[in-house]
C-alpha positions in Angstrom: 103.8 114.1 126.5 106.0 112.2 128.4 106.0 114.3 131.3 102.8 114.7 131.4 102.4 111.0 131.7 105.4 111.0 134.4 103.2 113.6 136.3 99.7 112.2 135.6 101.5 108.7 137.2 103.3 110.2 139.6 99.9 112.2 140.9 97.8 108.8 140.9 100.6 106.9 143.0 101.1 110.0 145.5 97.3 110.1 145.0 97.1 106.1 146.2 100.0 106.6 148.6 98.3 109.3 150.6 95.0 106.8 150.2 97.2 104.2 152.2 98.7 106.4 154.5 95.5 107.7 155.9 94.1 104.2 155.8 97.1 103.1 157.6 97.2 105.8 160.2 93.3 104.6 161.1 94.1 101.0 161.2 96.8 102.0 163.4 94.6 104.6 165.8 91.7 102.1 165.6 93.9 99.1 166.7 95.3 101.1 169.4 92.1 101.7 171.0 90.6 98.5 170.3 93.9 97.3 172.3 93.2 99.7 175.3 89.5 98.7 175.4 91.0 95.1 175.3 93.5 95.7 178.4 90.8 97.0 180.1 89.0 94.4 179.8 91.5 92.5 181.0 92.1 94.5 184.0 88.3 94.0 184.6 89.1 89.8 184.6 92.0 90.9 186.7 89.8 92.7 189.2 86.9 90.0 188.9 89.4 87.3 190.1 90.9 89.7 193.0 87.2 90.1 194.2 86.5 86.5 193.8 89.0 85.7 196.2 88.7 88.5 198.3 84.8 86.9 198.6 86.4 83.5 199.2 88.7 84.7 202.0 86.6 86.0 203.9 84.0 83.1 203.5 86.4 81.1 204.5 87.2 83.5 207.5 83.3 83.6 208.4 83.1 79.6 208.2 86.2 79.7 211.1 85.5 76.9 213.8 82.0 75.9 212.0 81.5 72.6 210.1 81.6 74.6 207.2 84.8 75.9 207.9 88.0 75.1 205.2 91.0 74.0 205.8 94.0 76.5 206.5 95.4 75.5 203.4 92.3 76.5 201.2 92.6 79.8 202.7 96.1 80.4 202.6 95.8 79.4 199.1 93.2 81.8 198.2 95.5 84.6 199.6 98.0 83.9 197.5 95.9 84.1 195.0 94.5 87.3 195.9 98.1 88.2 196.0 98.9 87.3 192.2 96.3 89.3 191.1 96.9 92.2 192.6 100.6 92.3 191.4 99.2 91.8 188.3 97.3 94.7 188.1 100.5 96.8 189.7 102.4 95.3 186.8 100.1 97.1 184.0 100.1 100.7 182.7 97.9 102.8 184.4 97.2 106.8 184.9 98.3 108.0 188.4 94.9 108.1 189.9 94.5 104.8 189.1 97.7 103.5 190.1 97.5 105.3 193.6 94.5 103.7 194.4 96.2 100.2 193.4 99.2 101.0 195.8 96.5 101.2 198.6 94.9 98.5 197.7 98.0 96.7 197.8 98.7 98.0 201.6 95.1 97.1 202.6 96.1 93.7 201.0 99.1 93.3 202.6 97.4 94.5 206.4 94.9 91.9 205.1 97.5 89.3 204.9 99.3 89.9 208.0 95.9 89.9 209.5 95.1 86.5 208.3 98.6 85.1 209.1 97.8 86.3 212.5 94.8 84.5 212.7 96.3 81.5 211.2 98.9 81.4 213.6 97.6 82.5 217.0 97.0 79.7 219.6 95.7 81.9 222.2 92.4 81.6 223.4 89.5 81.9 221.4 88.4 85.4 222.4 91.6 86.4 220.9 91.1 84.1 217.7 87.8 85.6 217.6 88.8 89.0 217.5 91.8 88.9 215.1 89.3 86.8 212.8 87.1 90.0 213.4 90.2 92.2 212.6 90.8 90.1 209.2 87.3 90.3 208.3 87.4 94.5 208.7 90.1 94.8 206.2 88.5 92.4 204.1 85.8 94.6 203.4 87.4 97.9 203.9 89.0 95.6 200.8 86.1 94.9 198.8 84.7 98.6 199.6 87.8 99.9 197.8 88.0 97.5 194.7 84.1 98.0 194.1 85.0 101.8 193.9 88.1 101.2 191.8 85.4 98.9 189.8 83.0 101.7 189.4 85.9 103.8 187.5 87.4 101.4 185.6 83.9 100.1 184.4 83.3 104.4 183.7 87.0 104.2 181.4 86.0 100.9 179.6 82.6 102.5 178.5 84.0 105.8 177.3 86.9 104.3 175.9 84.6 101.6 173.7 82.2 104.5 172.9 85.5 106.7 171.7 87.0 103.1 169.9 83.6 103.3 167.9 83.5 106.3 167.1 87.0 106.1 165.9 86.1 103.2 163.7 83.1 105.3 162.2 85.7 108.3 161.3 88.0 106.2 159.9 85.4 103.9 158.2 83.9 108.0 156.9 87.4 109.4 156.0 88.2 106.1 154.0 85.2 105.7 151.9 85.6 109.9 151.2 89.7 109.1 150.4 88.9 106.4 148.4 86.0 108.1 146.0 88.0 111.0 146.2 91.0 108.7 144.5 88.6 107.4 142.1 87.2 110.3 141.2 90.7 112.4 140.8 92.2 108.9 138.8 89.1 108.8 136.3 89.8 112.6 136.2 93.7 111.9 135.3 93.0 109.3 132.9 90.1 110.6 131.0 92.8 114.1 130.7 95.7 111.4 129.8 93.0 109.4 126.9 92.2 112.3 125.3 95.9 113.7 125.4 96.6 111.1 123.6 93.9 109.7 121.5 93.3 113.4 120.6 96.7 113.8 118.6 96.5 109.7 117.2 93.2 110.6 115.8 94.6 113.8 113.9 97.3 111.5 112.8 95.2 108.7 111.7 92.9 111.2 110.0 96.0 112.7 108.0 97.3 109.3 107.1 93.7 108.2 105.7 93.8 111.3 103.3 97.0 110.8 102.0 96.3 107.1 101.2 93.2 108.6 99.4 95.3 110.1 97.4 96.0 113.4 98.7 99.3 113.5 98.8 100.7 116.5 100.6 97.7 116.9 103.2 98.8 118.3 106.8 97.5 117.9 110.2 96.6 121.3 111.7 97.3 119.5 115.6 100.1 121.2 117.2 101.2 121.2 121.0 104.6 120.8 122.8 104.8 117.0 123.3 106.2 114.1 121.6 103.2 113.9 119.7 103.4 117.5 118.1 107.1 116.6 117.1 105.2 113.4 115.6 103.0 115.9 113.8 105.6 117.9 113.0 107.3 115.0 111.2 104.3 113.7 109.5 103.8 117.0 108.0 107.5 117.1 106.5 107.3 113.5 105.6 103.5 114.9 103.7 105.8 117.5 102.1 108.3 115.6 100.9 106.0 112.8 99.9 104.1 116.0 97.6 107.6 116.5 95.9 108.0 113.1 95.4 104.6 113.1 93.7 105.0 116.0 91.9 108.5 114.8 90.4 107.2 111.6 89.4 105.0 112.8 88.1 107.1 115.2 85.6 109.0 112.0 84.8 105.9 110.3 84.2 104.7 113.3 81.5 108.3 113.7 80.4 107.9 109.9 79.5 105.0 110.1 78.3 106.0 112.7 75.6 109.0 111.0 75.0 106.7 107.8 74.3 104.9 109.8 71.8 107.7 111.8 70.3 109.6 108.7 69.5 106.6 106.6 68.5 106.6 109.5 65.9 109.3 108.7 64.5 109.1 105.3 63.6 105.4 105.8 62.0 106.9 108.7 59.4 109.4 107.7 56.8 109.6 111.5 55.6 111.2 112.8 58.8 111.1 116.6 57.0 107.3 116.3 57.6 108.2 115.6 61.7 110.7 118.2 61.8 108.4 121.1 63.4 106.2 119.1 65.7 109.2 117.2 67.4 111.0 120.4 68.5 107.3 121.5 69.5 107.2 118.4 71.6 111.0 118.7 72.7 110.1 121.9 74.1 107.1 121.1 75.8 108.9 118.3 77.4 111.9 120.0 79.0 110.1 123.1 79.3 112.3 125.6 77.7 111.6 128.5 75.3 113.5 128.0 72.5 114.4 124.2 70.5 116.6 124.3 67.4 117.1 121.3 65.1 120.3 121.3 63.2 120.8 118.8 60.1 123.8 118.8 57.6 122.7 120.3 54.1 124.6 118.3 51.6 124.1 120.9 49.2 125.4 123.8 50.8 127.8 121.2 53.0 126.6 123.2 56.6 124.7 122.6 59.2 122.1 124.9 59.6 118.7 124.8 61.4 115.8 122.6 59.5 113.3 123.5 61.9 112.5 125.3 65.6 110.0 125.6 67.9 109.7 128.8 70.6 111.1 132.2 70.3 113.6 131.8 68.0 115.3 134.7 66.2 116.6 134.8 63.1 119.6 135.9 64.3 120.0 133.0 66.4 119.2 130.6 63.4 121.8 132.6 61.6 124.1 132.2 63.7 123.8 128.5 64.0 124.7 128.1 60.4 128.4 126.1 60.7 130.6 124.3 58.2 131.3 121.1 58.5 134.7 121.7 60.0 133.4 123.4 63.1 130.8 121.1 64.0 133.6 118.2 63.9 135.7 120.5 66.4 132.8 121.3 68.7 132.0 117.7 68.7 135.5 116.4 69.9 135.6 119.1 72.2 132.5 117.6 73.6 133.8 114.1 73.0 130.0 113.6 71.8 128.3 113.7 75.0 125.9 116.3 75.5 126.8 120.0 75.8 125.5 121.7 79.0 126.0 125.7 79.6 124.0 126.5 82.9 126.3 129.8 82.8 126.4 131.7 79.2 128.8 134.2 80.5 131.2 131.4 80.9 131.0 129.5 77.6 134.1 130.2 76.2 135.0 126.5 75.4 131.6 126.6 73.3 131.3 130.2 72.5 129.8 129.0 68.5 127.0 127.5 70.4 125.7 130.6 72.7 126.0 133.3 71.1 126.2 136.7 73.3 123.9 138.9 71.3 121.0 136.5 71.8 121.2 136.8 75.7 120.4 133.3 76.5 119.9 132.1 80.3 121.3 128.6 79.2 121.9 126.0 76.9 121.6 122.5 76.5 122.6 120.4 73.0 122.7 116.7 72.3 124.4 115.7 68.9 122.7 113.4 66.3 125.1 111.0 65.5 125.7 107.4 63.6 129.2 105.3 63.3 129.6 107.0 60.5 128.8 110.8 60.8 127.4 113.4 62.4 123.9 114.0 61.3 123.5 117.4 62.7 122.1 118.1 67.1 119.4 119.5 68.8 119.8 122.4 70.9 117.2 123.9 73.8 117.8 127.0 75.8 116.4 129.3 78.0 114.9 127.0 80.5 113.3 128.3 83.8 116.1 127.0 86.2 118.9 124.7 85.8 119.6 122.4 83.0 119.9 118.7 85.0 121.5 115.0 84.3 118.2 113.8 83.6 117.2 116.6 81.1 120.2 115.3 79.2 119.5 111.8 79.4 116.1 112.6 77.8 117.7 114.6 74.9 120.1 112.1 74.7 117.2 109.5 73.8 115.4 111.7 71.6 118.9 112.3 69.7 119.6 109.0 69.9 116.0 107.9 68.2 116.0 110.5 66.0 119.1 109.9 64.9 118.3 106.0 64.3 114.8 107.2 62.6 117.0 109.1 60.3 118.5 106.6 59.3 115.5 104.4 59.0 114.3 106.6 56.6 117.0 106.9 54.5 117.2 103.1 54.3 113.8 103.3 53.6 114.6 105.7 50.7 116.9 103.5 49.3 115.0 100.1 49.3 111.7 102.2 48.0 114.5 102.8 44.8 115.7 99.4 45.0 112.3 98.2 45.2 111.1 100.3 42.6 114.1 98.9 40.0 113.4 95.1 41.1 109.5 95.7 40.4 110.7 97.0 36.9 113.4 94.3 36.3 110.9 91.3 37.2 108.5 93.4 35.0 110.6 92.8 32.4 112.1 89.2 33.3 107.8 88.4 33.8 107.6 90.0 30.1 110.6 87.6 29.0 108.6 84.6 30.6 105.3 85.3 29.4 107.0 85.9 25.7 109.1 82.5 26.2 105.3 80.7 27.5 103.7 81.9 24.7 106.4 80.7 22.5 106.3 77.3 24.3 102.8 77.0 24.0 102.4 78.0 20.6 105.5 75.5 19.5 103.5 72.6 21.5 100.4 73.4 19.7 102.0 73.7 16.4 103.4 70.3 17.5 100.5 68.7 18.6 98.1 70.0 15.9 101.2 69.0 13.1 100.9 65.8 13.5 97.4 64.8 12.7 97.3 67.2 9.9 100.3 65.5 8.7 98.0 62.3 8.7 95.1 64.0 7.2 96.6 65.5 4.2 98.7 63.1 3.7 95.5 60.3 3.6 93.9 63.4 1.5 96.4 63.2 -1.6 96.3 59.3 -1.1 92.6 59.7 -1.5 92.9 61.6 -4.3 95.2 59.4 -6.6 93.4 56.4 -5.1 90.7 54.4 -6.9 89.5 51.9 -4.5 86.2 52.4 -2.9 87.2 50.6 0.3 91.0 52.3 0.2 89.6 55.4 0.3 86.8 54.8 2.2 89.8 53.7 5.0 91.9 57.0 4.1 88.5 58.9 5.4 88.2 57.3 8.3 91.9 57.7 9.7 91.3 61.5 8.5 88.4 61.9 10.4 90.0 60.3 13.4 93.3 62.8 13.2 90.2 65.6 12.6 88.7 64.5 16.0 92.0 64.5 17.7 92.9 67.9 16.8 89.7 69.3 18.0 90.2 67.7 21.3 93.2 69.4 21.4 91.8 72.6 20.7 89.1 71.8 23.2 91.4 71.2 25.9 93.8 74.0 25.1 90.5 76.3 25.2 89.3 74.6 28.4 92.8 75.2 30.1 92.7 79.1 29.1 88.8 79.6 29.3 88.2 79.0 33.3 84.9 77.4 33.7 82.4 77.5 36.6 81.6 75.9 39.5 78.9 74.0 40.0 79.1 73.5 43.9 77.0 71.2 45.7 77.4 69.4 49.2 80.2 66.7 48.1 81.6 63.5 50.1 84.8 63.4 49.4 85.4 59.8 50.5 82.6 58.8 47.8 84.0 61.0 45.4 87.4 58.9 45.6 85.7 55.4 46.7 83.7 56.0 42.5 87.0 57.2 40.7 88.9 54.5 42.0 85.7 51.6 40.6 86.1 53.7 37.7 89.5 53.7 36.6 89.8 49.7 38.5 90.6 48.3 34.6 93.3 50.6 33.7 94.6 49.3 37.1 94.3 45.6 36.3 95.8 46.5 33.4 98.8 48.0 34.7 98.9 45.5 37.4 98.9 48.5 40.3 97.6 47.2 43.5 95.3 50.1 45.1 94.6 50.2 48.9 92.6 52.7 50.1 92.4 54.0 53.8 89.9 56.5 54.5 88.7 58.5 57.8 86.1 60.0 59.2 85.9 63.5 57.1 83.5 66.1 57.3 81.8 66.9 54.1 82.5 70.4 51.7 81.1 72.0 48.8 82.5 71.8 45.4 82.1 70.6 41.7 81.7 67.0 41.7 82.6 66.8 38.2 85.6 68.6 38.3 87.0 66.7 41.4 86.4 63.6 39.9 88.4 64.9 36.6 90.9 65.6 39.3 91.5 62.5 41.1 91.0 60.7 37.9 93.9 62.7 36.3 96.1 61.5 39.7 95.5 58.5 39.8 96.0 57.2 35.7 99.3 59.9 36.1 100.7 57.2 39.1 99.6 54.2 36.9 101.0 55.4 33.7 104.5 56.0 36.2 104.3 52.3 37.1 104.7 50.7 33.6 105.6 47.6 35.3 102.9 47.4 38.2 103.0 48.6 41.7 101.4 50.0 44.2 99.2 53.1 45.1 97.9 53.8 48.2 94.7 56.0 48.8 94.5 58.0 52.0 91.8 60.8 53.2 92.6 62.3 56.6 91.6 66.3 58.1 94.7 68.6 59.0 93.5 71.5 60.7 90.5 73.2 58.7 91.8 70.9 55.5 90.8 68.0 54.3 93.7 65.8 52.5 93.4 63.0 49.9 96.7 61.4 49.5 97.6 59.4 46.3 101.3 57.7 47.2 102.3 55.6 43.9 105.9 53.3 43.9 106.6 54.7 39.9 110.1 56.2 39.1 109.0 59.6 40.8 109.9 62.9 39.5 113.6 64.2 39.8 114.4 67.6 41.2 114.8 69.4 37.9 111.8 68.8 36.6 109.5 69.1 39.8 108.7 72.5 39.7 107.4 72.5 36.1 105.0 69.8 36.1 101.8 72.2 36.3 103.0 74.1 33.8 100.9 73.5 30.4 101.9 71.2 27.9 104.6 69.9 30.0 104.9 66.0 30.1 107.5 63.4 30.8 105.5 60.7 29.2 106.7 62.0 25.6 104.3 60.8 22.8 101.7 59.8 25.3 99.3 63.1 26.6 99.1 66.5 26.0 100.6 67.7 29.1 97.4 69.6 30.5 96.3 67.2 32.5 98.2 68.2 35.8 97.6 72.2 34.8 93.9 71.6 34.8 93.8 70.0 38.0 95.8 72.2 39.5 93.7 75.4 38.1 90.4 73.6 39.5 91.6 73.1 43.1 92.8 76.8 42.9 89.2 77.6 42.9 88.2 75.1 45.2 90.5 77.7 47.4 93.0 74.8 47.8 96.1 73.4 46.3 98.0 70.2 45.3 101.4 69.6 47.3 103.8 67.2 45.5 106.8 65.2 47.4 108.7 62.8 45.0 112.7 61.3 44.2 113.6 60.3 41.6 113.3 56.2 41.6 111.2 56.2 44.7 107.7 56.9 43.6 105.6 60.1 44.2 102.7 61.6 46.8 100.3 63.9 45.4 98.2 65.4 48.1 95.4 67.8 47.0 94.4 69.6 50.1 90.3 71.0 50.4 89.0 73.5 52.6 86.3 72.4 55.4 84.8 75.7 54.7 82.8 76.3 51.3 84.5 77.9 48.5 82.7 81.1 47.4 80.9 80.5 44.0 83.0 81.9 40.6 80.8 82.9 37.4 
C-alpha cells in the first residue's frame, strides 16, 4: 500500500506538474506575442512621429520667405527630430525586408538633410534658394511616399500578428481549461482508487473487530492483498487465533475450576467420605480428562494401601497391583519427597516402576499423595491422559489431595466428637439424673420442713385440747390449729401452683400502669420499712399479657428489695425499651446477693430470708415471665444492693392452655 500511495502521489504531482508546465509554456508564448504586437505598436508611434516631422519640415519648407514662414531654428529642430526617430527605428529588431527599407529610408533622410542644410545655408540668389528649396521638398515626399508604404506593411504585420496573439490566447485559454479538467478528472480518479484501497481493507478490519468483541472470538477476515494492509490482516487473523486459544484455555481452567469448586464443596458437606469415594474419582477424571483415576487409602486392618475406589477403565490387575505395604509407600514417598509423581514416559519409570506397571500398558501417569503431619493417608493416581501430563494438572491434583486429605481428617474428627458427644450426652444424662434425684430430695426435705412445723403446732394444741377442760382454753387451742391448718394448705397451694403451670389470660396491658398500681399497693409495707421509692418511667409501647400474674410479679420484686432493706433505703423504679424489649428495672440499696448464692435464687424453696417465706416466690416469677417469652436478669454484690430487671417482648406472646 505504500507504494501505491507513493505512485498514486507521485502521478497527481507529475499530473499537476505537466498542468503547470503547459500553462507556463502558454503564458510564456502568449506574452511573447502580446510583446511583439506591443513593439509594433511602438514602431507604429515611432513611424507616426517620423511622419509628423517629415509633415512639419516640409511645412516649414513650403512657408520659406512667406509670413508664415519659421524660423531656421524650428526647422533645423524638426530635422533633428526626424533624425532621432529614424535611428530609433534602425535600433529595433526587424526582418530584412523591413530593415532594408529602413536603410533607404535613412539615405533618403540623410539626402533630405543635406538638402535642407543646403537650403539653410545658401546665400545665393533666390532662383537658386528657390530651387534647392524645390530639391528639399522632392525628397521630402519621395520621403513620405516611402514611409506610407513602409506604413502600409507594418500596419499588415500588426493586424496579423494581433489576430495570431488572439488566437494564441484562445488555444492556450482551450488547452488550459482541457489540462485542468483533465487533472481533475484523473485526481478524483486517483483518489476515489486510493479511498477505496484503503477504506476497503479498514472496513474488513473494523467488521472483524466488531465480531470478536460480540463475542466471537476466533472470527477471521477473508480480505487479502499484497499491501501493508494484508500484512495487517494477516496479523489480525493470528492475533484472532491466538485470542481463540486463549479462550479456549480459559476456558478449560474455568470448567477445571469449576469441578474443582464442586468436588471440594463435596467434601466438606459429607462426613462419611466412603460414601464420596466413587463420585470424586468420577469427577477427578472428568476434570483432567484421563481414562483411568485410582484412589488409594491405608487399610488399618490389613496394614496396605490398596485401592478404595476408581473411576474409568480400570483392570483388576491394575488395582491388584496397587496393593502396597506400608513400607513401600513410605519409600516411594521419600523418593518423591511428597510432591507429586509425574511419568509422561512409562518406558522410563524405573525410579517408580511399583507405580506403572508394564503389563497394563499405560500412556502415562500422574499421582498426588494424601498426606497430614502425621501420616500418609494413602494418593490418588490418574493415567492415560490424551497428551501430556502438565504443571497445572498437578497443581489441581495437588488441591484435590490436599482437601481431600484435610476432609479426611475432618471426618475423622468428626467421628470422634460424634463418640465424645455421644458419652457427654450420656454422662450429663446421668449427672441431670443425679440433679433431678438431689431436687427432688430438696424439695421433698423443704416440704417435709415446712409442712412439720405447723403440724407440730396442731397436734401439739390437739393433745392440749384433749387433757384440757376450759371452754375458752380450748376454744384458743382450735383456733391456733386452724391457723397452722390454713398455713399448710397455702403451702400446698403454692407448691401445686409452682408445679401445675397455669394459663394466660392475655389482654392489651400498660406496663407503666401495671407498675404505677403495685407500687400504691404495696406503699405501706414501704412506709413501714422506711424504703424511699422513686419511680422514672418512659414513653413504652403497650404488650399483651396476664395482668394478674405481672402484678404477682412486680409485687414479688419489690417486697423481696424491701424485705433486703431491714433498715430502710432506697428503690428506684425504671421502665425504658431496648430494642424489641421493654425493661422494668427495680434497683434496691439492701445487702445484695453474694456470688455463691446468685445462681440459685430461682430455684424453688430456696431463700436467704430463713424463717420468713417459702422460697417460691422468685421461682414463680421467673416461671410466669418465661411464658410471657421473656426473662428476669439479676446484677447484685454483696453489700451493695441488687437490680432486678424483668425484660417483656413488644411483640405478643402466643397464648398457652
Amino acid at each position: 500500500m505504500k507504494k501505491r500511495l507513493i505512485y498514486s502521489l507521485a502521478s497527481l504531482f507529475l499530473l499537476f506538474t505537466l498542468g503547470s508546465g503547459l500553462s507556463m509554456l502558454y503564458t510564456y508564448r502568449i506574452s511573447h506575442d502580446l510583446e511583439s504586437v506591443i513593439n509594433l505598436h511602438r514602431i507604429e508611434i515611432v513611424r507616426q512621429s517620423f511622419v509628423i516631422n517629415i509633415q512639419n519640415v516640409q511645412s516649414n519648407l513650403y512657408a520659406t520667405g512667406t509670413v508664415f514662414g519659421k524660423e531656421l531654428d524650428t526647422i533645423v529642430d524638426n530635422v533633428s527630430a526626424m533624425d532621432d526617430s529614424i535611428q530609433n527605428c534602425l535600433n529595433c529588431h526587424h526582418n530584412p525586408e523591413m530593415t532594408e527599407r529602413l536603410n533607404n529610408v535613412h539615405n533618403v533622410v540623410e539626402q533630405y538633410k543635406d538638402a535642407i542644410s543646403y537650403l539653410v545655408t545658401s546665400t545665393a540668389n533666390e532662383a537658386r534658394i528657390e530651387r534647392l528649396k524645390m530639391v528639399a521638398v522632392g525628397i521630402g515626399d519621395s520621403l513620405l511616399a516611402k514611409t506610407q508604404e513602409m506604413a502600409t506593411i507594418a500596419d499588415k504585420t500588426l493586424r496579423n500578428r494581433t489576430i495570431e496573439a488572439v488566437k494564441a490566447i484562445k488555444k492556450s485559454r482551450v488547452i488550459l481549461v482541457i489540462t485542468l479538467a483533465v487533472s481533475l478528472v484523473l485526481a478524483l480518479g486517483i483518489a476515489a482508487t486510493l479511498t477505496r484501497q484503503i477504506t476497503a481493507p479498514v472496513y474488513e478490519l473494523v467488521n472483524a473487530a466488531r465480531m470478536i468483541a460480540s463475542g466471537k472470538v476466533g472470527y477471521k477476515t477473508g480480505y487479502t492483498d499484497n499491501t501493508e494492509f494484508g500484512e495487517v490482516a494477516n496479523s489480525f487473523n493470528a492475533m484472532s487465533t491466538a485470542l481463540q486459544a486463549e479462550h479456549d484455555k480459559t476456558e478449560h481452567y474455568i470448567e477445571q475450576l469449576s469441578g474443582l469448586y464442586k468436588v471440594t464443596l463435596s467434601f466438606y458437606d459429607i462426613f462419611e467420605m466412603e460414601q464420596a469415594f466413587q463420585e470424586i474419582c468420577t469427577n477427578i477424571s472428568d476434570i483432567l480428562k484421563v481414562k483411568q483415576t485410582i484412589l488409594l487409602l491405608f487399610d488399618e486392618k490389613q496394614k496396605i494401601y490398596t485401592p478404595f475406589a476408581s473411576a474409568g477403565q480400570t483392570s483388576a490387575g491394575l488395582r491388584t497391583a496397587m496393593q502396597m505395604p506400608l513400607e513401600k509407600v513410605v519409600d516411594l514417598y521419600q523418593k518423591s519427597e511428597g510432591r507429586p509423581v509425574i511419568i509422561n514416559d512409562t518406558g522410563q519409570a524405573e525410579l517408580f516402576r511399583a507405580l506403572v506397571p508394564e503389563e497394563e500398558h499405560e500412556q502415562n501417569m500422574m499421582l498426588a499423595w494424601l498426606n497430614t503431619k502425621e501420616k500418609i493417608l494413602g494418593a490418588i493416581r490418574v493415567s492415560d491422559k490424551n497428551g501430556y501430563f502438565t504443571d497445572e494438572d498437578s497443581k489441581i491434583l495437588i488441591i484435590l489431595a490436599n482437601h481431600m486429605a484435610v476432609a479426611m481428617e475432618n471426618a475423622d474428627l468428626y467421628r470422634n466428637l460424634q463418640n465424645n458427644m455421644a458419652e457427654l450426652r450420656e454422662t450429663q444424662e446421668q449427672l441431670i439424673q443425679s440433679a433431678k434425684l438431689a431436687a427432688i430430695g430438696e424439695l421433698a426435705s423443704n416440704v417435709a420442713h415446712e409442712i412439720n412445723n405447723p403440724l407440730t403446732s396442731i397436734i401439739g394444741f390437739a393433745e392440749l385440747s384433749k387433757e384440757d377442760d376450759d371452754i375458752e382454753s380450748i376454744r384458743m387451742s382450735l383456733d391456733i390449729i386452724e391457723k397452722e391448718s390454713l398455713r399448710a394448705r397455702d403451702i400446698v397451694k403454692q407448691l401445686l401452683g409452682f408445679a401445675r403451670k397455669k394459663p394466660l389470660h392475655l389482654t392489651e396491658v400498660d406496663i407503666n400502669a401495671v407498675v404505677k398500681e403495685v407500687v400504691v399497693f404495696s406503699s405501706s409495707q414501704t412506709r413501714m420499712g422506711k424504703v424511699r421509692v422513686t419511680e422514672e418511667y418512659s414513653s413504652i409501647p403497650t404488650t399483651t399479657g396476664d395482668i394478674d400474674q405481672l402484678k404477682q410479679v412486680f409485687l414479688n420484686i419489690i417486697t423481696n428489695a424491701i424485705h433486703a432493706m431491714p433498715d430502710g433505703g432506697g428503690l428506684a423504679i425504671r421502665t425504658f425499651t431496648m430494642g424489641e424489649y421493654i425493661l422494668i428495672s427495680f434497683s434496691d440499696t439492701g445487702q445484695g446477693i453474694s456470688r455463691e448464692v446468685r445462681h440459685r435464687i430461682f430455684e424453688p424453696f430456696f431463700s436467704t430470708k430463713k424463717e420468713k417465706g417459702t422460697g417460691l416466690g422468685l421461682s414463680i416469677s421467673y416461671r410466669i415471665i418465661q411464658d410471657h417469652l421473656g426473662r428476669i436478669d439479676v446484677e447484685s454484690e454483696s453489700g451493695k444492693g441488687t437490680t432486678f430487671t424483668v425484660r417483656l417482648p413488644q411483640k405478643p406472646p402466643a397464648k398457652t392452655a
